[in-house]
C-alpha positions in Angstrom: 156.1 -31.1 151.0 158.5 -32.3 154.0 160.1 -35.0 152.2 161.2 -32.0 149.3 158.5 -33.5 146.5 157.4 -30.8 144.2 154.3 -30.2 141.5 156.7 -31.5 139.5 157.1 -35.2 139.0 160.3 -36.6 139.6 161.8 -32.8 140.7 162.9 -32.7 144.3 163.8 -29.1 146.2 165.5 -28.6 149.4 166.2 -25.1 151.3 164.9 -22.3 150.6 163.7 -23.2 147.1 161.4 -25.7 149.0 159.9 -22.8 150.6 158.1 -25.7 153.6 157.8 -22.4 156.4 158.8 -24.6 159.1 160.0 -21.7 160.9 157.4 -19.0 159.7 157.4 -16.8 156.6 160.4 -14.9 157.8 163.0 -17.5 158.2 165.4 -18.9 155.5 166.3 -22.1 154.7 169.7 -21.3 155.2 169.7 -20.0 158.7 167.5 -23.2 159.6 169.3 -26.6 161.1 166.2 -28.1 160.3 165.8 -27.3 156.7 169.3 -27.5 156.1 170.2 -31.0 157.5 167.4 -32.5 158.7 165.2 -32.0 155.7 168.0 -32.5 153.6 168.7 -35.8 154.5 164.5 -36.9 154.2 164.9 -35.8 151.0 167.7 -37.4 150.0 166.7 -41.0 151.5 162.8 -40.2 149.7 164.7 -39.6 146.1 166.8 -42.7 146.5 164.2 -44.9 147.4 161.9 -43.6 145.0 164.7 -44.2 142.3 163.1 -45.1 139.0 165.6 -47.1 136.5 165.7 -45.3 133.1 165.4 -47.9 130.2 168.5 -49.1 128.2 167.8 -46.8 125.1 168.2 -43.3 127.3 170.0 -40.8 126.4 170.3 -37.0 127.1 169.3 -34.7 124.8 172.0 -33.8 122.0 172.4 -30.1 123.2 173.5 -31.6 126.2 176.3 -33.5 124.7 180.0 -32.3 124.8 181.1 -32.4 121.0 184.6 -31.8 121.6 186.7 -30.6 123.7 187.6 -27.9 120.6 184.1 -26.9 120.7 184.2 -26.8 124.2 187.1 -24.1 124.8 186.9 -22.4 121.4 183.8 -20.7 123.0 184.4 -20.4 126.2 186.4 -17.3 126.1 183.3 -15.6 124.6 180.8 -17.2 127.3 183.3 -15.7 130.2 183.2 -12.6 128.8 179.4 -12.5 128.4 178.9 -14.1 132.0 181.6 -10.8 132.9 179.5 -8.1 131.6 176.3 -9.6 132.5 177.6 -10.3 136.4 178.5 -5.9 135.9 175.5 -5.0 134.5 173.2 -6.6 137.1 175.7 -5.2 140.1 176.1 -1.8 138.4 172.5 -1.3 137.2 170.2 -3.6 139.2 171.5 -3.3 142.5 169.8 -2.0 145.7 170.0 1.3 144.1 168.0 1.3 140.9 166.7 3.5 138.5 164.8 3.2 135.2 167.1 4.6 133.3 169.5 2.3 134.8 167.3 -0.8 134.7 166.2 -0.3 130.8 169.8 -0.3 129.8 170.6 -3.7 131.9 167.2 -5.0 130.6 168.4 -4.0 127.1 171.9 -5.4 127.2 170.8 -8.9 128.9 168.2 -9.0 126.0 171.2 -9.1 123.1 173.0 -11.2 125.5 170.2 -14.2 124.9 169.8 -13.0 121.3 173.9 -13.4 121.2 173.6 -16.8 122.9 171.0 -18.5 121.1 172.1 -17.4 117.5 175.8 -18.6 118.7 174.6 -21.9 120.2 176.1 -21.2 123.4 173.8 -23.5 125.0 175.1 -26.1 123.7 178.5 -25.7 125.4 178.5 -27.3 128.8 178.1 -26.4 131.0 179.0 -23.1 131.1 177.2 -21.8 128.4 174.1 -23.5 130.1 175.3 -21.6 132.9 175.2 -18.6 131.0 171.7 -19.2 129.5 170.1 -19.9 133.0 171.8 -16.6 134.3 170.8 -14.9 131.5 167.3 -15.8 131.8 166.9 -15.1 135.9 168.3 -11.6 135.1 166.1 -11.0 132.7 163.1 -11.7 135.2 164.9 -10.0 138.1 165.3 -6.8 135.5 161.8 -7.0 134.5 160.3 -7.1 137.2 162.5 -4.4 138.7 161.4 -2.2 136.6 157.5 -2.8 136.7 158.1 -2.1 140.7 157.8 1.9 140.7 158.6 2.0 144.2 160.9 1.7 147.6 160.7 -1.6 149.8 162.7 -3.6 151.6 166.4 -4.0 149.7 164.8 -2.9 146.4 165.2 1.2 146.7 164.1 3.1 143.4 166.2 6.5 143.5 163.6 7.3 140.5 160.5 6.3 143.4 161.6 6.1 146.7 158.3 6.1 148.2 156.8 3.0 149.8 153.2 2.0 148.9 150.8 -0.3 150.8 152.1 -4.1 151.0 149.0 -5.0 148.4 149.6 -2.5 145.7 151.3 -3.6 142.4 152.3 -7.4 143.1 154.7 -8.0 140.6 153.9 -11.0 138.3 157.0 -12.4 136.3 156.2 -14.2 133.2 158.4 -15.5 130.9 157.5 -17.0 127.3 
């Protein structure tokens, strides 16, 4: 809504993830004074009047705890070179010019990438292995989803389809388990 509340309780969004068409269906959040500032602002003031205190006992999660500082920078070498490759793959392979052949191999390597993650914990190391994770997991809906589209539009150009179809054919429906 305009003051940034979302379906979620508790979980505020602003800009173009709020998505409030103030200025039409064309217009993003970030070319928009309005949504930028203004709405901003509203949602700041909303969330820190609408503040509720957390009781005493509280306490993140363990995965989100920093063990130590060892932990911390023993894998982070790994994590930068898997963030490395996975910020190639999705510029080399999933980029306004696609292909399947292309997008199965990106699809395929982000794949071992989360398998890699998860069996090495790296979500545990914050925050950027959480970086990594949440990367990880966007590409893997950007790639899918990619590759169910067998067609050109807009910045998404398919050098395997390059034909446009009618705006209602094929929506694409990411789903994630």
């Amino acid at each position: 809504d305009v003051y940034g509340r979302s379906s979620v309780e508790g979980l505020s969004a602003v800009g173009e993830t709020a998505y409030t068409g103030l200025h039409g269906a064309n217009r993003l959040a970030s070319n928009s004074l309005l949504e930028c500032v203004v709405l901003a602002r509203r949602v700041a003031k909303d969330v820190a009047q609408s503040r509720k205190v957390l009781p005493p006992d509280f306490h993140l999660p363990s995965h989100f705890d920093c063990d130590s500082g060892e932990r911390l920078f023993e894998s982070n070498a790994d994590i930068r070179a898997a963030l490395d490759e996975l910020h190639r793959l999705m510029w080399e392979h999933v980029g306004i010019l696609r292909n399947a052949e292309g997008l199965s191999f990106a699809f395929e390597r982000i794949n071992a990438l989360l398998r890699q993650a998860e069996e090495q914990s790296w979500h545990n190391v914050v925050p950027v292995g959480v970086e990594l994770r949440n990367q990880l997991v966007v590409s893997q809906l950007v790639t899918g989803a990619a590759l169910q589209r067998h067609e050109s539009r807009g910045a998404h150009y398919r050098t395997d389809y390059p034909e446009c179809k009618s705006v209602s054919a094929n929506p694409t429906i990411a789903i994630r388990g």
